[in-house]
C-alpha positions in Angstrom: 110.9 89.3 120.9 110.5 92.5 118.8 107.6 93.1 116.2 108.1 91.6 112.6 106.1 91.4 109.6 105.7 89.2 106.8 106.0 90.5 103.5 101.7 89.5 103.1 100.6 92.0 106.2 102.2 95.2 104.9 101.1 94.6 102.0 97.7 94.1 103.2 98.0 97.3 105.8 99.4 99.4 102.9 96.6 98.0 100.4 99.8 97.3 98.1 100.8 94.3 96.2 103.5 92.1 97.6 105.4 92.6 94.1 105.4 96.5 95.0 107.0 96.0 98.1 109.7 94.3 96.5 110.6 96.6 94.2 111.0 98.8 96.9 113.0 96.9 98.2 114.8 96.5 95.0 115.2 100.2 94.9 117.1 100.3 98.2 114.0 101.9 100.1 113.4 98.2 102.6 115.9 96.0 103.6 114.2 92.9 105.1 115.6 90.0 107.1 115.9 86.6 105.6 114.6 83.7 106.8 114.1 80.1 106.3 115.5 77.8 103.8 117.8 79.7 101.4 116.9 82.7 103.3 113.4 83.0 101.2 111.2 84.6 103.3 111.3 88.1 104.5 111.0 89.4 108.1 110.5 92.9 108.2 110.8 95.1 111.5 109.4 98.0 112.1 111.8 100.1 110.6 110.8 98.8 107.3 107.5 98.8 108.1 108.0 102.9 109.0 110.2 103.4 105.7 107.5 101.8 103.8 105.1 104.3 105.3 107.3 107.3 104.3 107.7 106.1 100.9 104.0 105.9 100.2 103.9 109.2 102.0 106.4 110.4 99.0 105.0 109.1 96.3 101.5 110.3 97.4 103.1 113.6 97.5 104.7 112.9 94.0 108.3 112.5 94.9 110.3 110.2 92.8 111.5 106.6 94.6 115.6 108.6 94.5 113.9 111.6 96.5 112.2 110.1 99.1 115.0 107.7 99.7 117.4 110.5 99.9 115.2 112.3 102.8 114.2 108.5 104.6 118.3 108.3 104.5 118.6 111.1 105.7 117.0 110.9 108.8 118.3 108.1 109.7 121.9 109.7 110.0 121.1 112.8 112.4 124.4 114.7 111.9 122.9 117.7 110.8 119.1 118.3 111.2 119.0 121.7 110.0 120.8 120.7 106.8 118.0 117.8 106.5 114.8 119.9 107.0 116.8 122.5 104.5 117.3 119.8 102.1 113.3 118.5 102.6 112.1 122.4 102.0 113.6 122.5 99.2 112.1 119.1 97.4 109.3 120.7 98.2 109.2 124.0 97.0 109.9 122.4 93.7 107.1 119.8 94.2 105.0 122.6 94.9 106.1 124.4 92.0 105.4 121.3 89.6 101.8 121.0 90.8 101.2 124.6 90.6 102.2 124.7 86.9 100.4 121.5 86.3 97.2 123.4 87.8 97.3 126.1 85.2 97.7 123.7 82.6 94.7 122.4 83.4 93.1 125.4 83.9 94.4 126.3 81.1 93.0 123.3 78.9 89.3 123.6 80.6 89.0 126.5 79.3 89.6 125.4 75.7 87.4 122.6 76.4 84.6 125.2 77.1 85.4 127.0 74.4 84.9 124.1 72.1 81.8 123.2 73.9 80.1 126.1 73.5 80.9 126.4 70.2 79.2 122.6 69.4 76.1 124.4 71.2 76.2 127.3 68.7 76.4 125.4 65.8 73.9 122.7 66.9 71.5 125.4 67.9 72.2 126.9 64.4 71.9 123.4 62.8 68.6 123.3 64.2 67.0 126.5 63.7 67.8 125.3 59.8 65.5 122.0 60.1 63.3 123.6 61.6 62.4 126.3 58.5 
C-alpha cells in the first residue's frame, strides 16, 4: 500500500495549521483523497505532500498562492521543459527585482531614522549643556 498522510502529520511536518492546509487546498494547490463517512477525512499521498513542500518553498520565496501554482502545474505537465524553466526565470527576476527595491527602501528609511536620531542627540546634548549653566 502506498504512503498517505492525514491532514494532522503534514501539518505537524510543515509546522502549519491544519486550517492552512486547507486553504491550500481551497486554492487548488492539494487535492486530497476522501475517506470515510461522507468522505470527511483527507488522505493525502505524496504528491500532495511534495506540492505542499513547493508551495511553502514559494511563499518563502514570496510568490503569490497563483504563481506558485502556475510553476507546481507546470511541472507536472512536461510538454515543454525549456518553456517551464523560462517561465520560472522569469517569476524570478521579478521577485528579485521586488526585494531589491524593497532593500533600498529600507536602506533608504534607516538612514532617515539616523538622521532623526542624531538630531534627538544634538538637541538633548544641547538641552543639557542649558541645565547645566
Amino acid at each position: 500500500m502506498a504512503t498517505t498522510y492525514t491532514i494532522a502529520e503534514l501539518a505537524r511536518e510543515f509546522d502549519i495549521t491544519a486550517r492552512a492546509i486547507r486553504f491550500y487546498e481551497d486554492q487548488g494547490l492539494l487535492s486530497p483523497m476522501r475517506e470515510g463517512q461522507g468522505g470527511r477525512n483527507r488522505v493525502y499521498t505524496p504528491r500532495d505532500r511534495t506540492r505542499l513542500k513547493l508551495t511553502l518553498r514559494g511563499k518563502r520565496l514570496g510568490l503569490t498562492l497563483s504563481e506558485i501554482k502556475s510553476i507546481i502545474d507546470m511541472y507536472e505537465t512536461p510538454k515543454d521543459t525549456v518553456a517551464q524553466i523560462n517561465r520560472f526565470l522569469g517569476v524570478l527576476a521579478h521577485q528579485r527585482e521586488t526585494l531589491e527595491q524593497q532593500r533600498a527602501d529600507i536602506e533608504m528609511s534607516l538612514a532617515e531614522i539616523s538622521v532623526h536620531e542624531e538630531e534627538c542627540r544634538r538637541l538633548l546634548a544641547e538641552a543639557g549643556e542649558k541645565d547645566a549653566a
